[in-house]
N, C-alpha and C positions, 0 to 999 in steps of 0.2 A: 950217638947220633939218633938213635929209636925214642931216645927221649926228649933229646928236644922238638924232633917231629911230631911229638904227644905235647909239648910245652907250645909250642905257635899253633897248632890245633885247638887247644883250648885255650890260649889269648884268641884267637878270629872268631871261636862257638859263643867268646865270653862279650864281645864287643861285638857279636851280630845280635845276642840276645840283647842288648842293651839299647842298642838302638831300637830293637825292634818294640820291647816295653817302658821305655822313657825315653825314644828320641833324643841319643846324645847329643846329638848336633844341636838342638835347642839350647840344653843345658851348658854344654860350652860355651856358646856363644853369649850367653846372657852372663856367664861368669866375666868373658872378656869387657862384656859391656859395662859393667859394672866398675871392676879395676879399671879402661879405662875414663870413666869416667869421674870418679873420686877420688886417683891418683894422674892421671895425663892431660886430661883437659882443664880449661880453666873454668873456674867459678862463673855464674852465674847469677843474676837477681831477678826475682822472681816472676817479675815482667817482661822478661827478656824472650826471646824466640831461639831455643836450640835446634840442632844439623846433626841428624847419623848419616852415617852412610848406607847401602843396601844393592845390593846384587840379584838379580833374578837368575836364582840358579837350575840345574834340570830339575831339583825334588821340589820347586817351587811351580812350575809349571802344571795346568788342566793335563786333560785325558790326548786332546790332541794337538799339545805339543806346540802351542799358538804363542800364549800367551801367560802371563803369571796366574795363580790362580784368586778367581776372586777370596774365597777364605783366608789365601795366604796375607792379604792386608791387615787384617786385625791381629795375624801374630805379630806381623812384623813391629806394630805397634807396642807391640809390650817392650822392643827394645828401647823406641822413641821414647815411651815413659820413665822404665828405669833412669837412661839417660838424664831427662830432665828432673826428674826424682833426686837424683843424686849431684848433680851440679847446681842447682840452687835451693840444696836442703831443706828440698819439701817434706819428704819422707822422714829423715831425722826430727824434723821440728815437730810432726805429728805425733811420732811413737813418742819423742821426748816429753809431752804433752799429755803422754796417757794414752793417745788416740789411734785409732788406724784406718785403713784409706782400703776398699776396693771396688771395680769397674762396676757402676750402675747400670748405663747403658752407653749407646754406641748407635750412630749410623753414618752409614759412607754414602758418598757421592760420585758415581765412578766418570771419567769424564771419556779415559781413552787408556785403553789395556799398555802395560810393560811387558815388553816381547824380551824371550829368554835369555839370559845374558846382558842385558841392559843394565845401566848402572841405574841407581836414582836417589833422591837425597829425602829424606821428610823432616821436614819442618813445624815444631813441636812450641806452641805459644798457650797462656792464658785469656779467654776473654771475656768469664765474668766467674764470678764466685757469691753466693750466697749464705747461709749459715750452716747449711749443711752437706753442699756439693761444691765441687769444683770443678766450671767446665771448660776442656781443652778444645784448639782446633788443630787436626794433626793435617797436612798437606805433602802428596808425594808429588817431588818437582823433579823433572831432568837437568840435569847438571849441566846441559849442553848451553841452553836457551830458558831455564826457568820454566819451562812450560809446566803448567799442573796437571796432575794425572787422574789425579782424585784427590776428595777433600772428605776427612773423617770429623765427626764429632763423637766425643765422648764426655761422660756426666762420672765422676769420680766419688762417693760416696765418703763424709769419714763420720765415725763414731765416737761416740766417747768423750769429743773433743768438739770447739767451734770455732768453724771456718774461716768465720771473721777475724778468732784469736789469732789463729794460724796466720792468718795472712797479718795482721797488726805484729804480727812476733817478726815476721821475713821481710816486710815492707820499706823497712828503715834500715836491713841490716847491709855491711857491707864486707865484701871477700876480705881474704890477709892482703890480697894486691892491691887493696883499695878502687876494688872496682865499683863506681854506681850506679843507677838506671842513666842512662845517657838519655839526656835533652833533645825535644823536637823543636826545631828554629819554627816550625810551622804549626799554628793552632789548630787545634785538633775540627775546628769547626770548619774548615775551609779544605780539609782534606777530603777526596772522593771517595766511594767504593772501590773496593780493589777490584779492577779490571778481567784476573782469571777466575772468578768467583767464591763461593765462600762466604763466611760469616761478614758482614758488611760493617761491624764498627768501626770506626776512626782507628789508626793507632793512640796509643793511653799518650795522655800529658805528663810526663814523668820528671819535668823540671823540678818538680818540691824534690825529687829523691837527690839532689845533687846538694843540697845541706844537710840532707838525712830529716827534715822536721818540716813541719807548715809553720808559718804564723798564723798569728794569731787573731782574731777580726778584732778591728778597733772596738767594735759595739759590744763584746765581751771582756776588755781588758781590764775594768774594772773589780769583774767576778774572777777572773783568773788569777789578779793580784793577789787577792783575797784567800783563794785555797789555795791548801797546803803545795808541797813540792810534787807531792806524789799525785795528787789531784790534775795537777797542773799537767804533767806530762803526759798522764794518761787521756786526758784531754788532747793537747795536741798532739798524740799516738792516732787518736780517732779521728780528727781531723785531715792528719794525713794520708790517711787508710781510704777515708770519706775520697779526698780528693783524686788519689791515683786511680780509683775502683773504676773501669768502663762502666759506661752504661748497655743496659740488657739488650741485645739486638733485638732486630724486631722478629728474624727468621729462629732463632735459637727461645725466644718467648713462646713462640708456637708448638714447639719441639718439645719443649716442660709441660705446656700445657697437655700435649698430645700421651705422652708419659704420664702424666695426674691422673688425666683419663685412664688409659689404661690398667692405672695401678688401681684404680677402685671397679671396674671392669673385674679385675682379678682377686678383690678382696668379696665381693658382692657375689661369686663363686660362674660367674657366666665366660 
């Protein structure tokens, strides 16, 4: 009996130390997020908008007890990423690539605190990508009514690897379920700004993704005949790439710029 009371004393010393120097509860949780994402949920394409779920629990709450805490939003977000990370094999396509991806930078938009115990859902999309970054907009909405709570952006660096390729490799690609970017009966030009705020681009055109290819302009068909097979494709690879790409908001333009600044602010030693 004296020894298992020395055995559950040091399972409780060993799992208070652990929390206390690697936050198990993180580390769990990112385990599950990951299994279920790669095994339970279903595939995604790369334009798509992913859903976690999220709890505001007591270790997530400020000092008095209000409200979530503000810092707790950018953890929360490394699940939203995994998430989307692994259901439309960004992260795989990267490493397989050579390449690897980590957080540049980041800024929130708070609109209206989540009180403790609240549920809430974030909503994890791309809205432009460049050659060397990829930038998300991550949104925490109630489940109840939609409402938004705040609105993150973050700038995704990769190395080694380009962005463009990256995306020209997922662009076209499609689940085992034969899932594709699904069609907007509505031109992207006649669509408004989204009403709870946020990055104000159109949603993408994604109709080309529904044969997996663009055609090809008449006023080049000539030169396309002409090269090779492998020419040919990589050609309209580009073109499809070309066509699904949003174009750069005008608020998220600012925001790069604001960053450029900064980054030579800190190279210049001020």
């Amino acid at each position: 009996m004296e020894q298992l009371c020395y055995l559950a004393l040091s399972v409780l010393l060993a799992i208070v130390v652990l929390y206390g120097l690697l936050e198990l509860h993180y580390f769990l949780r990112m385990c599950l997020c990951v299994l279920l994402a790669r095994f339970v949920k279903r595939r995604c394409h790369i334009l798509d908008a992913t859903t976690v779920n999220g709890l505001c629990l007591s270790n997530d709450v400020d000092t008095l007890l209000y409200h979530m805490n503000n810092a707790r939003y950018f953890r929360e977000l490394d699940f939203a990423r995994v998430d989307f990370y692994e259901r439309t094999s960004l992260y795989r396509t990267i490493t397989g690539m050579g390449g690897s991806v980590f957080q540049g930078a980041a800024t929130i938009r708070y609109r209206r605190f989540i009180r403790p115990f609240h549920r809430f859902n974030i909503v994890s999309r791309i809205i432009y990508w460049d050659d060397q970054s990829l930038f998300m907009e991550h949104r925490f909405v109630r489940p109840s009514d939609k409402f938004v709570h705040c609105i993150a952006i973050c700038r995704q660096r990769v190395i080694d690897v380009s962005m463009e390729a990256v995306m020209a490799e997922l662009l076209p690609r499609t689940s085992s379920n034969g899932f594709r970017a699904t069609a907007r009966a509505t031109p992207p030009h006649t669509l408004s700004p989204p009403a709870t705020g946020g990055i104000s681009n159109p949603p993408m055109d994604t109709s080309l993704a529904e044969n997996g290819h663009a055609a090809t302009p008449t006023a080049t068909a000539t030169a396309t005949e002409a090269a090779t097979p492998a020419a040919t494709a990589a050609a309209a690879a580009a073109a499809h790439c070309a066509k699904l790409k949003p174009s750069l908001p005008p608020e998220l333009s600012k925001w790069i710029e604001y960053n450029d600044m900064s980054s030579k602010n800190l190279r210049s030693g001020c």
